[in-house]
MARKOL-981101 format. One record per atom (N, C-alpha, C, CB): x, y, z; residue in one letter. Coordinates in steps of 0.02 Angstrom, whole numbers, padded with zeros to 5 digits, always signed. Glycine has a CB too. Example, Ala and Ser with C-alpha at 12.3 -4.5 7.8 and 13.67 -1.06 7.14 Angstrom:
residues 2
+00660-00284+00390a +00615-00225+00390a +00660-00165+00390a +00565-00224+00452a +00642-00112+00354s +00684-00053+00357s +00645+00002+00394s +00704-00030+00286s 
//
This chain:
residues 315
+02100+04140-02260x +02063+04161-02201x +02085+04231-02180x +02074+04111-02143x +02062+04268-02222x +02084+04365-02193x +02050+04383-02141x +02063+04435-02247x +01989+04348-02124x +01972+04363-02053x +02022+04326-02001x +01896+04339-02039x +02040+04282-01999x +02105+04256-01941x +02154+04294-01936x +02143+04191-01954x +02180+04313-02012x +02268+04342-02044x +02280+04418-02001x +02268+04366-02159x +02182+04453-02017x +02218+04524-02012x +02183+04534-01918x +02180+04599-02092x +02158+04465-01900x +02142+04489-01827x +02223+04476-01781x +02065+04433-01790x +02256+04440-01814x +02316+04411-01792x +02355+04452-01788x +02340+04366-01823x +02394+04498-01841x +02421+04539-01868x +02406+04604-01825x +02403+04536-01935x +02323+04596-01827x +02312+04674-01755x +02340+04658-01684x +02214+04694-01730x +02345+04597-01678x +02340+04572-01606x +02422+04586-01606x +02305+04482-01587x +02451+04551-01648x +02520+04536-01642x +02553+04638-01639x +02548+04472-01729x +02521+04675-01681x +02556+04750-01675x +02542+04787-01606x +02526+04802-01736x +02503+04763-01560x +02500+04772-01494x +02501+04764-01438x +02485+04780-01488x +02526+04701-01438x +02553+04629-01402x +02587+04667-01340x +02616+04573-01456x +02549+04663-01269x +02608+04679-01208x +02652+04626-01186x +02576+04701-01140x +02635+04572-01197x +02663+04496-01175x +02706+04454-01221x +02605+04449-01162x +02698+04469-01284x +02717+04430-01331x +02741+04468-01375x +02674+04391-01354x +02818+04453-01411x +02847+04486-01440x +02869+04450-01480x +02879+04518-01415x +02876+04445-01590x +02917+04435-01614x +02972+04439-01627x +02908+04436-01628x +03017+04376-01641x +03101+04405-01641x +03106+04425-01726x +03175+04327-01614x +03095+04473-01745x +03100+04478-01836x +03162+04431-01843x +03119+04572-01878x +03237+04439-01825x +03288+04401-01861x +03293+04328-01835x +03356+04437-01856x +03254+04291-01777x +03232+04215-01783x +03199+04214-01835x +03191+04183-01730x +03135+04244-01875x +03094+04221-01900x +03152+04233-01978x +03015+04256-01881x +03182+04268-01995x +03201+04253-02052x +03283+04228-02049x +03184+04314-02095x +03305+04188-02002x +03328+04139-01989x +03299+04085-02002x +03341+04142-01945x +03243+04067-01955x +03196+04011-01971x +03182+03990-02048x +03130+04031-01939x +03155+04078-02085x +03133+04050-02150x +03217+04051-02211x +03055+04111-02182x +03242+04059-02192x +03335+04039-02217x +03341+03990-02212x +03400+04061-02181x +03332+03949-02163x +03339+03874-02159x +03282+03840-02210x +03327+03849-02077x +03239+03849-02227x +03165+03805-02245x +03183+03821-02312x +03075+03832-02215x +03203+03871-02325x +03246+03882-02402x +03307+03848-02432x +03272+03946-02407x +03331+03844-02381x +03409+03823-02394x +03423+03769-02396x +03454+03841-02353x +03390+03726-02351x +03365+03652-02329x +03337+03627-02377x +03319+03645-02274x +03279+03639-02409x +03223+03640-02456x +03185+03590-02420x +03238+03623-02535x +03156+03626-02346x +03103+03570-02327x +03056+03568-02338x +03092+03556-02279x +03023+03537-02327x +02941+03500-02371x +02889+03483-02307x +02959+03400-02425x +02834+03509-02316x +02781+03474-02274x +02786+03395-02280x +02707+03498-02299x +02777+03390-02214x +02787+03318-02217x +02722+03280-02244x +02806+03293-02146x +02702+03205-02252x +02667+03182-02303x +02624+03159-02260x +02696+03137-02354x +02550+03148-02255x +02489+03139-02243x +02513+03061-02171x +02439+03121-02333x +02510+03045-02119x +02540+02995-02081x +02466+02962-02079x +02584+03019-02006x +02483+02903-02115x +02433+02858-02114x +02454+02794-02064x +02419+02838-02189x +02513+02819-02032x +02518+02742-01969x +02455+02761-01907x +02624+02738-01912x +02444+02803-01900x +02390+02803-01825x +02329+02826-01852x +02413+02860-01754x +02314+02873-01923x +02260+02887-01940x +02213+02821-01998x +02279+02958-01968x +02154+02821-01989x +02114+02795-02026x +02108+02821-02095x +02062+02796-01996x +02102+02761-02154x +02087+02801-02217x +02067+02731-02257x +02159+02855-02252x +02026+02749-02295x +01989+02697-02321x +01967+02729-02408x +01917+02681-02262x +02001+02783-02421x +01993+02814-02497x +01917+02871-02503x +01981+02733-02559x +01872+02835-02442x +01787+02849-02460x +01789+02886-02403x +01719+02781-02464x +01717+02880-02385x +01670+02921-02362x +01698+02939-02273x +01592+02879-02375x +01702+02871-02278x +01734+02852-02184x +01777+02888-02176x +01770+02777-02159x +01827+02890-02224x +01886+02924-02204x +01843+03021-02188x +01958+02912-02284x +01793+03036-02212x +01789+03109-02206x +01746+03113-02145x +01759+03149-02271x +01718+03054-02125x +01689+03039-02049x +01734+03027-02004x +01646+02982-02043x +01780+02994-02015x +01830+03015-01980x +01865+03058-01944x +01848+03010-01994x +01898+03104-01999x +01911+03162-01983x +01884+03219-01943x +01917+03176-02023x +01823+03213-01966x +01772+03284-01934x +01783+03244-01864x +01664+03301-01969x +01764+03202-01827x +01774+03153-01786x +01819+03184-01744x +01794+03093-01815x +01884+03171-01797x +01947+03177-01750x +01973+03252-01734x +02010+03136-01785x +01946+03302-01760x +01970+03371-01777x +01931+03396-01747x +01976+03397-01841x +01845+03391-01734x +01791+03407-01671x +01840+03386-01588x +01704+03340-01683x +01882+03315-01570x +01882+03321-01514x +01996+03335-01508x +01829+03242-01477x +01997+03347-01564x +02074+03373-01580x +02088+03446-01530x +02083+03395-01677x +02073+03412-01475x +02127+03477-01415x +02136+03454-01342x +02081+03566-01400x +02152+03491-01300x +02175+03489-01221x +02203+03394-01224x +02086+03512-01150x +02265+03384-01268x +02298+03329-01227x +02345+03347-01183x +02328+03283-01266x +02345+03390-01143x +02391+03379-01093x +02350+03373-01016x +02445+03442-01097x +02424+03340-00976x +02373+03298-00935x +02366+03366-00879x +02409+03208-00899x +02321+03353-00805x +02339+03384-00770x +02382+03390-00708x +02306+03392-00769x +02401+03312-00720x +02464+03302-00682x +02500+03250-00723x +02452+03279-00605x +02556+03239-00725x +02623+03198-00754x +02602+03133-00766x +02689+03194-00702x +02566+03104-00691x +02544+03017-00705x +02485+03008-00721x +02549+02968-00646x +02455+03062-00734x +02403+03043-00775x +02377+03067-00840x +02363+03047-00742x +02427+03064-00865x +02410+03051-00949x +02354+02997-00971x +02480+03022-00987x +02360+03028-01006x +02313+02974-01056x +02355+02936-01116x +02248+03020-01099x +02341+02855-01097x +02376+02829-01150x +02350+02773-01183x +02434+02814-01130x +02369+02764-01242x +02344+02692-01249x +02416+02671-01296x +02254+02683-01292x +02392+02589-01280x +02467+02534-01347x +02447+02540-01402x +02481+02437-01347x +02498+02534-01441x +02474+02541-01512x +02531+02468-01520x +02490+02634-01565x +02521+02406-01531x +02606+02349-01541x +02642+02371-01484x +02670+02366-01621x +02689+02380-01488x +02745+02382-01440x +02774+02459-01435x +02803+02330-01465x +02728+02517-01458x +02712+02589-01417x +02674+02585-01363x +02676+02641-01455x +02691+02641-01328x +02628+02680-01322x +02615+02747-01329x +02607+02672-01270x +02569+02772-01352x +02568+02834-01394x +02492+02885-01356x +02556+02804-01493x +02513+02952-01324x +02485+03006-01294x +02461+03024-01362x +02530+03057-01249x +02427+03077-01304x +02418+03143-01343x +02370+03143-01422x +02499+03167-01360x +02379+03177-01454x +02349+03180-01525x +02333+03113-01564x +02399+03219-01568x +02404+03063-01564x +02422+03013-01587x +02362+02951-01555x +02501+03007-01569x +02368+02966-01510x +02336+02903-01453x +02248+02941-01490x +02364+02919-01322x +02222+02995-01492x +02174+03002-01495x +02157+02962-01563x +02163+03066-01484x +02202+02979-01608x +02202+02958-01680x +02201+02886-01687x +02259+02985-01717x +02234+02863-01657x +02250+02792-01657x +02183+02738-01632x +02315+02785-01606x +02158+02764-01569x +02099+02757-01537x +02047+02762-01582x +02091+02800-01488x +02022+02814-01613x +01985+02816-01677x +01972+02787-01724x +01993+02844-01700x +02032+02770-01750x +02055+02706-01790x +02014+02630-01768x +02141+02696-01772x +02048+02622-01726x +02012+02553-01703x +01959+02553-01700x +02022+02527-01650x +01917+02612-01681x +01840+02586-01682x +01806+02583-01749x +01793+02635-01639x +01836+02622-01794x +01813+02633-01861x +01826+02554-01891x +01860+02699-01902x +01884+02536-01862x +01894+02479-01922x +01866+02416-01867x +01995+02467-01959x +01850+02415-01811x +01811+02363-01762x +01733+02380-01783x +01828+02377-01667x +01719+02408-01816x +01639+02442-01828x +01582+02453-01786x +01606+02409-01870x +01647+02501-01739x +01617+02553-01715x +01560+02588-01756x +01667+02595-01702x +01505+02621-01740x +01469+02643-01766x +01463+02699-01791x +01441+02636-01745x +01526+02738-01776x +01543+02806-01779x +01526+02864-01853x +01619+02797-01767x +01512+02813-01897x +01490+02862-01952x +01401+02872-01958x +01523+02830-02028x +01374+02841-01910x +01304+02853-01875x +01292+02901-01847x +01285+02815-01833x +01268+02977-01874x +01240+03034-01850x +01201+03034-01808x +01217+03065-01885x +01165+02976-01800x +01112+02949-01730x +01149+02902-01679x +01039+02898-01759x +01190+02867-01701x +01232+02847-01653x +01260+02902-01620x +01280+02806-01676x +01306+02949-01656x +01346+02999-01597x +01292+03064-01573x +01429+03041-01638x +01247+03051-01605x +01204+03098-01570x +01172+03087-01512x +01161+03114-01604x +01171+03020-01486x +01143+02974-01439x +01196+02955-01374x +01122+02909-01481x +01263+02965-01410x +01329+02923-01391x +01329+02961-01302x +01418+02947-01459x +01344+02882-01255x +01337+02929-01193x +01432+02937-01166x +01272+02881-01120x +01438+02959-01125x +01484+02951-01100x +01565+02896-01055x +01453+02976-01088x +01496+02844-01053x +01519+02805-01037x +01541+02736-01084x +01487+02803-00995x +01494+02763-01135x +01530+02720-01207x +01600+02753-01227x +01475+02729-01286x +01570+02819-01221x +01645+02839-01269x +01711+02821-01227x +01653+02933-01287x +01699+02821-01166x +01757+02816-01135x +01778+02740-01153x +01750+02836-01058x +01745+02709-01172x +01742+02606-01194x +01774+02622-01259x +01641+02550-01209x +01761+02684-01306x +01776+02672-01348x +01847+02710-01355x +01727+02678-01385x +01882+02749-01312x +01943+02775-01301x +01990+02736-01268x +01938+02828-01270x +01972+02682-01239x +02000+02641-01198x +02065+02692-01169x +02020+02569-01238x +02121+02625-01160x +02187+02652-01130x +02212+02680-01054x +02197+02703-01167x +02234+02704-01043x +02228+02723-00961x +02271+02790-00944x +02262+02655-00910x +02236+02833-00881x +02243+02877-00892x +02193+02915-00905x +02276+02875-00919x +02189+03000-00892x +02127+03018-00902x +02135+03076-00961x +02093+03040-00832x +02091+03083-00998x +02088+03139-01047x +02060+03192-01044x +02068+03126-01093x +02085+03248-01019x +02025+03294-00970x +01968+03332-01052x +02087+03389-00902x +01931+03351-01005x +01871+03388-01037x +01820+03328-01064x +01898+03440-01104x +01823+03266-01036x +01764+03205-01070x +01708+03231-01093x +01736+03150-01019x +01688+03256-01040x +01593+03277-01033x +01586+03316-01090x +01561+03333-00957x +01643+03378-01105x +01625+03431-01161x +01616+03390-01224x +01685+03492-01172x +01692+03320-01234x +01704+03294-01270x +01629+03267-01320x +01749+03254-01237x +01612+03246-01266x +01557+03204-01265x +01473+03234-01298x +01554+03186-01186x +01493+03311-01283x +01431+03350-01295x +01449+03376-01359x +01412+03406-01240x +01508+03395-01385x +01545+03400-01469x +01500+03348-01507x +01643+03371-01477x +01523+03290-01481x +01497+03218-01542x +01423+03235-01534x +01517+03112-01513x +01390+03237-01473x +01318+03239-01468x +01302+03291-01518x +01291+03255-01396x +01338+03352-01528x +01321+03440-01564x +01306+03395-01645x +01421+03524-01566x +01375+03348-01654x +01400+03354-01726x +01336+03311-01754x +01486+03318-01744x +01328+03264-01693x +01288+03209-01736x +01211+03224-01753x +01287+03139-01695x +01200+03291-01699x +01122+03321-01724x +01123+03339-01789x +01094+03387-01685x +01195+03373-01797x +01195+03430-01847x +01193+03392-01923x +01269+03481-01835x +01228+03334-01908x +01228+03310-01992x +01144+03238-01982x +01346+03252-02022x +01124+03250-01959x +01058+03203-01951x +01013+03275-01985x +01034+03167-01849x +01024+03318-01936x +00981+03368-01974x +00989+03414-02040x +00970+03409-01931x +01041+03407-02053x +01057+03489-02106x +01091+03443-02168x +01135+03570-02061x +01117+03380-02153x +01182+03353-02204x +01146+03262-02211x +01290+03361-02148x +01077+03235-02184x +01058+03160-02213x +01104+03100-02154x +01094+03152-02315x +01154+03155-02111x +01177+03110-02080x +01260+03100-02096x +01132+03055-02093x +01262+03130-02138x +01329+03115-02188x +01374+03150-02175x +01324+03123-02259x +01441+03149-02151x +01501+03197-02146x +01520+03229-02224x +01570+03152-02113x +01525+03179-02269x +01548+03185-02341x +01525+03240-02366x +01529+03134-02385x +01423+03253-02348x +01382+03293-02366x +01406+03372-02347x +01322+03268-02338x +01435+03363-02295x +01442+03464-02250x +01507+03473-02296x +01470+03479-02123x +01550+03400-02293x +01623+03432-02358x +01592+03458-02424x +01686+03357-02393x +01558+03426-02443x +01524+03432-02500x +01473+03503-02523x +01487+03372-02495x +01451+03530-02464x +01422+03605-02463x +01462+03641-02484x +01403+03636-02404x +01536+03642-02459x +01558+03682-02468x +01610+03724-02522x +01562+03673-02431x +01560+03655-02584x +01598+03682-02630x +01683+03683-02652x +01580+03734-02618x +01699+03654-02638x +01788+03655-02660x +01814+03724-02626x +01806+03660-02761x +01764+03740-02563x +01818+03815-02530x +01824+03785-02476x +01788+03905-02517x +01897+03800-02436x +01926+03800-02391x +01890+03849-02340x +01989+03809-02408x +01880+03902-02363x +01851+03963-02317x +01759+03957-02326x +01888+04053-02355x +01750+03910-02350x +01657+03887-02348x +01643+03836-02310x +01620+03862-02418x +01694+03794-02315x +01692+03750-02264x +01722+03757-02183x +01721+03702-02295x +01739+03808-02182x +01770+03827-02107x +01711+03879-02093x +01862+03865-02104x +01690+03905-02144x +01614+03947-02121x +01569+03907-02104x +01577+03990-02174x +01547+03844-02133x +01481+03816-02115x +01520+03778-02047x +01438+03761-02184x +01573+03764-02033x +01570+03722-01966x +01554+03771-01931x +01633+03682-01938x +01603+03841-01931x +01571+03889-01865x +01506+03916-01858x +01606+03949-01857x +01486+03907-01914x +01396+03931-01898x +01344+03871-01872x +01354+03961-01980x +01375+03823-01898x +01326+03767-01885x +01333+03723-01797x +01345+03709-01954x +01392+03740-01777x +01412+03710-01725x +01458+03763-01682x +01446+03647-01746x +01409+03760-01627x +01448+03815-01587x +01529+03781-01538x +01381+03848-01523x +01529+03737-01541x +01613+03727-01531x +01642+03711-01569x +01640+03689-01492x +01651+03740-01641x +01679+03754-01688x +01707+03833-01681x +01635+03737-01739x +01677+03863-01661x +01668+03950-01645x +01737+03966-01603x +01585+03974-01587x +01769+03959-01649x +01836+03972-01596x +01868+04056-01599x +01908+03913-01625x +01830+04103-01558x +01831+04164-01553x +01845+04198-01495x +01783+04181-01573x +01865+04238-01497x +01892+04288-01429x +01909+04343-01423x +01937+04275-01401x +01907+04388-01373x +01876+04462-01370x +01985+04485-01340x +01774+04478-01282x +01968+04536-01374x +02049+04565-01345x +02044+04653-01377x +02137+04505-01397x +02046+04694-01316x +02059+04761-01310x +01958+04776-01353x +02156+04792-01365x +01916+04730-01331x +01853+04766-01376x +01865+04731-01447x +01858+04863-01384x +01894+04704-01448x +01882+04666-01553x +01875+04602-01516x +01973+04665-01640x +01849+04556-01572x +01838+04511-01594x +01901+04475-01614x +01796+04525-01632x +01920+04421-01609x +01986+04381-01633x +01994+04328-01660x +02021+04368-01597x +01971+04279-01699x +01951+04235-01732x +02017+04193-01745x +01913+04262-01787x +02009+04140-01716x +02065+04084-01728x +02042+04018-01780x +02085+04051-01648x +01998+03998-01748x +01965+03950-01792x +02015+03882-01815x +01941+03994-01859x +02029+03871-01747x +02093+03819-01752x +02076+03751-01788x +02120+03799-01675x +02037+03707-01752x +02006+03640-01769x +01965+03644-01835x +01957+03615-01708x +01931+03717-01871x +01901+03706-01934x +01943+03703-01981x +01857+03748-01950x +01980+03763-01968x +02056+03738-02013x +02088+03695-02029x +02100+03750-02000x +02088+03645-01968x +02124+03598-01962x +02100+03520-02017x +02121+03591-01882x +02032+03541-02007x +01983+03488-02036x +01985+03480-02100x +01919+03499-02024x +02010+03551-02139x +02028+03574-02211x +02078+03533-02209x +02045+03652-02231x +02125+03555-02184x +02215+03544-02203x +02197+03454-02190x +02298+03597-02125x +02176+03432-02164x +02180+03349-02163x +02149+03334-02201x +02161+03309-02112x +02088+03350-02231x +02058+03334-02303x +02093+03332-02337x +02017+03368-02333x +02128+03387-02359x +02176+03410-02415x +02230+03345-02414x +02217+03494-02396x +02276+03327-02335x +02324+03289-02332x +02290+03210-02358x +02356+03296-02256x +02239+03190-02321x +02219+03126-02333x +02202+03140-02384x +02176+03093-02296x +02171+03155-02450x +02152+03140-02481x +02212+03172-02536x +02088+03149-02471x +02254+03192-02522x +02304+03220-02585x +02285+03269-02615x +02316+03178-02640x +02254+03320-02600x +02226+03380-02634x +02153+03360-02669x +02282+03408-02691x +02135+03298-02678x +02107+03264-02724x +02017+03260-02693x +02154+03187-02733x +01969+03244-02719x +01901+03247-02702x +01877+03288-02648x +01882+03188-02690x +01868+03232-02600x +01849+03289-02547x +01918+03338-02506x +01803+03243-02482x +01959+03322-02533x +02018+03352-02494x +02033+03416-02567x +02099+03278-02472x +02010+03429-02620x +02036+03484-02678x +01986+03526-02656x +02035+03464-02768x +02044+03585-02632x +02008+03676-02612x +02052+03710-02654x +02016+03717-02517x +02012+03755-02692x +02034+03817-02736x +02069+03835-02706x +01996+03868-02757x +02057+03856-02638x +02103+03904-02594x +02119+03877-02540x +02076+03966-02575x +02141+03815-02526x +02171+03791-02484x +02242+03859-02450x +02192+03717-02521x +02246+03885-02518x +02325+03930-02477x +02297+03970-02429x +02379+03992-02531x +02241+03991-02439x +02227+04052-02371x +02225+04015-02302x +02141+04096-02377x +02210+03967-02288x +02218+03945-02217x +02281+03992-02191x +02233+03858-02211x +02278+03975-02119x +02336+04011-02077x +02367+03947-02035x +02303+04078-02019x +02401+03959-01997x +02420+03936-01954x +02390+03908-01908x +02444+03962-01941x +02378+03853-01871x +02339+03830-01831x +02341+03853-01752x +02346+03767-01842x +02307+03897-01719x +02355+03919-01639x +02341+03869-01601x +02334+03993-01588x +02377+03829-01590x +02361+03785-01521x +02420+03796-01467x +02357+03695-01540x +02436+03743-01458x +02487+03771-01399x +02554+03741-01391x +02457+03761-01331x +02579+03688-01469x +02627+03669-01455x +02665+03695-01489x +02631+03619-01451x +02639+03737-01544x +02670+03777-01599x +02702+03834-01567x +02618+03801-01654x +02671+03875-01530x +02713+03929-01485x +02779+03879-01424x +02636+03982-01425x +02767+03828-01424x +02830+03810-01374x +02884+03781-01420x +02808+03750-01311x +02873+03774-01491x +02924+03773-01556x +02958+03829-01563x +02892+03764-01621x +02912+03866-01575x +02925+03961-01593x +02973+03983-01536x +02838+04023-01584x +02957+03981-01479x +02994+03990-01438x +03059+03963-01420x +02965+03986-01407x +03057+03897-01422x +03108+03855-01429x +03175+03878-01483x +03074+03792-01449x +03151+03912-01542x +03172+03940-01618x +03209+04002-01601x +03103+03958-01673x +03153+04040-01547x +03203+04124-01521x +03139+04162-01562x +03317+04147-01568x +03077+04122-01573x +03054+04198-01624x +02997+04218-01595x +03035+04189-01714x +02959+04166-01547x +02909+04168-01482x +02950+04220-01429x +02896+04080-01444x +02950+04272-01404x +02966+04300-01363x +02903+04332-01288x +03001+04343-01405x +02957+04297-01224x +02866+04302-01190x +02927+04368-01135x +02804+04186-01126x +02845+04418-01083x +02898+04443-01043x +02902+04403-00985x +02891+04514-01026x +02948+04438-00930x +02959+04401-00874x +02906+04371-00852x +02985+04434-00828x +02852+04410-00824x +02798+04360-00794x +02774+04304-00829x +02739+04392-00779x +02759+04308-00877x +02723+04254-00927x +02793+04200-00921x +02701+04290-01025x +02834+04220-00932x +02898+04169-00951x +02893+04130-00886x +02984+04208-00965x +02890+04158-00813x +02868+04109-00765x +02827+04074-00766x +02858+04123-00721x +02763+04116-00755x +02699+04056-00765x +02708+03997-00816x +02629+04093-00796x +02719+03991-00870x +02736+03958-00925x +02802+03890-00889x +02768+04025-00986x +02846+03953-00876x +02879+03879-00853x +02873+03847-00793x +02944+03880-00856x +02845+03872-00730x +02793+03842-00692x +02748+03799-00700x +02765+03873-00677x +02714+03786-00765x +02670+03745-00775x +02594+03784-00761x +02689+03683-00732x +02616+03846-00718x +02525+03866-00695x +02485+03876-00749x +02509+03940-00652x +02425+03856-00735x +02385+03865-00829x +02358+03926-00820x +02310+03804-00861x +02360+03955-00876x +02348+03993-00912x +02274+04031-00929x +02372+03966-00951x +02220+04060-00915x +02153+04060-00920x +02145+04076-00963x +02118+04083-00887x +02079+04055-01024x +02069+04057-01075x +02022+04128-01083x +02047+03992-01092x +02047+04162-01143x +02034+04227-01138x +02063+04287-01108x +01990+04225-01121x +02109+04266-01091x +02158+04303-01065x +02206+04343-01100x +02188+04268-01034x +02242+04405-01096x +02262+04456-01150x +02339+04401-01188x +02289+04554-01101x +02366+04390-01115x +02427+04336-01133x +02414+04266-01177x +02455+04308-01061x +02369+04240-01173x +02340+04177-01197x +02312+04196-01279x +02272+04152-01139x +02295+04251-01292x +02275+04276-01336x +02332+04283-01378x +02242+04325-01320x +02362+04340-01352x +02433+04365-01402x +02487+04288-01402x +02488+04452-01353x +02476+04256-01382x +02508+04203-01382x +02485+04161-01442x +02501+04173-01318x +02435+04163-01472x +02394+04108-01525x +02379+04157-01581x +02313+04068-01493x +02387+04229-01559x +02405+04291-01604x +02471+04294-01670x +02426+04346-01547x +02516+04293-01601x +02578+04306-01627x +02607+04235-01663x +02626+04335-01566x +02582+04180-01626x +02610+04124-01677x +02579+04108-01741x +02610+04062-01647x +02531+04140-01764x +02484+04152-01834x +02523+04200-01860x +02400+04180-01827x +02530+04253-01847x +02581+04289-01889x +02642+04272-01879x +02580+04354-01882x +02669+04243-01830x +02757+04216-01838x +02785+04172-01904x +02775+04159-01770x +02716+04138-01916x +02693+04095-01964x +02690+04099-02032x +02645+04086-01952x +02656+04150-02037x +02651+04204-02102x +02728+04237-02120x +02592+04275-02078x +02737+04281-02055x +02797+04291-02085x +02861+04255-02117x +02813+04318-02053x +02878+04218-02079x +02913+04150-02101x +02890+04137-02167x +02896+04086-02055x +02836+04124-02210x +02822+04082-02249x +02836+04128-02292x +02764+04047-02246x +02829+04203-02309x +02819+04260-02358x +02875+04245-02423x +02834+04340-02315x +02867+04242-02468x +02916+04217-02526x +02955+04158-02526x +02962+04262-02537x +02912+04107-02480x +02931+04029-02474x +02891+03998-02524x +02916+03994-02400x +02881+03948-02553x +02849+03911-02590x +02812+03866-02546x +02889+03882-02635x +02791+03860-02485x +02744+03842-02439x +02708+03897-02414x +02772+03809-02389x +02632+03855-02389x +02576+03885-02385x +02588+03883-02308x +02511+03852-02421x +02552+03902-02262x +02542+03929-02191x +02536+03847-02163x +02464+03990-02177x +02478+03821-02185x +02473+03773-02160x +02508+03725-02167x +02433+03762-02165x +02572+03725-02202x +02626+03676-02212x +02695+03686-02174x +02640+03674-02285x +02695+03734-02184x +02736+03749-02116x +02725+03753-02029x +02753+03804-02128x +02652+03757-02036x +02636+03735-01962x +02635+03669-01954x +02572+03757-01937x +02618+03612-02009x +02650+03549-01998x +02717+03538-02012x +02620+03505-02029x +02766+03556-02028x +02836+03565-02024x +02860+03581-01942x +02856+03628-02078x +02824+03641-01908x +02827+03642-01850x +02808+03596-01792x +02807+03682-01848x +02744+03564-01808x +02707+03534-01769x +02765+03469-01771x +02624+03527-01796x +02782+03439-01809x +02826+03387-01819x +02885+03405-01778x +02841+03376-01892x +02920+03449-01788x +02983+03466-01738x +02952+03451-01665x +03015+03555-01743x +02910+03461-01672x +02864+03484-01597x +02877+03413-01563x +02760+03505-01607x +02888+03331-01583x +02882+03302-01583x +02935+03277-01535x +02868+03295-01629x +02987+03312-01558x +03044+03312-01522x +03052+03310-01471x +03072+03342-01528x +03105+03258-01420x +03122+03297-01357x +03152+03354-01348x +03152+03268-01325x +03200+03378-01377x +03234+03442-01374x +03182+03503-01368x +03279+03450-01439x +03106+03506-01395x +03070+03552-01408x +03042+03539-01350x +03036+03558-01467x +03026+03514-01306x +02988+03482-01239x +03048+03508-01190x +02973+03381-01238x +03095+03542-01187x +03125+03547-01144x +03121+03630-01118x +03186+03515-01163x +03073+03656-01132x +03032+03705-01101x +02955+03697-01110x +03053+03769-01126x +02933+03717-01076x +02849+03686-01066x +02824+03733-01131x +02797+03710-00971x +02761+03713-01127x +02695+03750-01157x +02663+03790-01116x +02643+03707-01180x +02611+03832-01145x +02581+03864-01102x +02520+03829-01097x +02577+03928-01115x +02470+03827-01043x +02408+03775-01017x +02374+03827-01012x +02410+03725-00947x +02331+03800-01065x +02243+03826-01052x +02211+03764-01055x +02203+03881-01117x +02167+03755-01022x +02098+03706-01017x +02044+03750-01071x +02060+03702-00920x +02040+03712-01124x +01981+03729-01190x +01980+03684-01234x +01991+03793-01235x +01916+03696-01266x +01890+03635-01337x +01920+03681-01373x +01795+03612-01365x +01946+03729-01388x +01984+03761-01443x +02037+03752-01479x +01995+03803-01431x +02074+03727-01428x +02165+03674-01452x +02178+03628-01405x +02250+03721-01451x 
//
């Protein structure tokens, strides 16, 4: 993705808010060498997979409404049980998904989610607690399910299948075909292209399926880094995220953040290239080390400075 790499790379060489630490980052990548760590392996406890087709209905599924889990206040998260968890955030979305797929839910019905109202989905998210952005949520599935009724027979498998075994054809046809896929933004007069969730949709093909059918891309390596927002509170956590004073308040204040904003920007900037750099003469690809990160992320120790809050379908 050289349109993400080199908008990142511009953003990151002029950054007023956001600063790389060069010797965290090759600290960071000293360790991933030295260690010999490994992307971690495809987590099939909360995700759905069934070998076929479902599983790639799935995904698009889960990677269309894959952003804003954080709550807007403390007690109201969103949660649901999974046995004797209970599991937020990403997990809970995933997990939730799951069940309807394998309760037969209707969800691989391009006329079902094209129809799907609001008040189902929320039946079909169960759990308690609220998940902000529903309504948008809700108008995503409605976008997706026109789009493969009309252009793809209905079929998720079919839009993987356009695109040819490219990573970068298939992150093109989601952003053209679906405008909240379009994950773009304006900084100093350019254009800035993140393209978080299409990316994302790749790299889980690739994971669920083992590199293999619908998951084998020629060029799976060009992906980047994914910017969302827990990866910069890793980076930071690391010493290689550097914010200035003001931002470092707001941030740890909790005040959110407005989307499109120069700070919010160089923030999903600089952790795309923090990313890159780190990885440069590693034997991992971008997107394996942002799940290497994302996993630390997991941590309490990494939660013990906030994230930064934006309200968006983007992350």
């Amino acid at each position: 993705m050289q349109e993400v790499l080199k908008a990142a790379h511009g953003v990151a060489g002029v950054s007023n808010h956001v600063r790389i630490n060069k010797e965290a980052v090759a600290e960071f990548s000293r360790r991933l060498c030295e260690e010999g760590v490994k992307a971690p392996p495809w987590n099939r406890t909360y995700h759905f997979y069934d070998d076929g087709q479902k599983t790639v209905s799935y995904l698009l599924i889960l990677d269309s409404l894959n952003f804003c889990f954080w709550p807007r206040s403390e007690g109201n998260r969103w949660e649901i049980a999974w046995g004797s968890k209970i599991l937020s955030g990403y997990f809970a979305l995933a997990g939730s998904l799951t069940r309807a797929f394998e309760s037969g839910v209707p969800l691989t019905s391009a006329e079902y989610l094209a129809g799907l109202s609001l008040e189902r989905f929320r039946e079909i998210l169960g759990g308690r607690g609220e998940l902000q952005l529903m309504n948008e949520r809700v108008m995503i599935l409605n976008e997706l399910g026109q789009v493969l009724e009309k252009d793809y027979h209905g079929d998720a498998s079919g839009l993987a299948e356009a695109a040819g075994g490219s990573a970068e054809n298939l992150v093109a046809l989601l952003v053209e075909r679906m405008p909240s896929f379009r994950d773009v933004a304006e900084y100093q007069g350019h254009g800035v292209s993140f393209y978080k969730r299409a990316q994302i949709f790749c790299a889980d093909l690739y994971g669920a399926f083992e590199g293999k059918r619908w998951g084998q891309f020629e060029d799976i390596d060009r992906l980047t880094a994914f910017a969302d927002y827990k990866l910069p509170q890793v980076l930071r956590h690391l010493g290689i995220l550097c914010y200035d004073e003001a931002l470092t308040q707001r941030i740890d204040r909790m005040v959110p953040l407005e989307e499109g904003r120069p700070e919010e920007i160089e923030i999903r900037a600089n952790t795309i290239w923090a990313v890159e750099m780190a990885r440069l003469g590693r034997p991992l690809n971008a997107f394996e080390v942002d799940w290497i990160l994302w996993n630390l992320g997991q941590g309490e120790e990494f939660s013990l400075q906030p994230h930064h809050r934006t309200v968006t379908i983007f992350y």
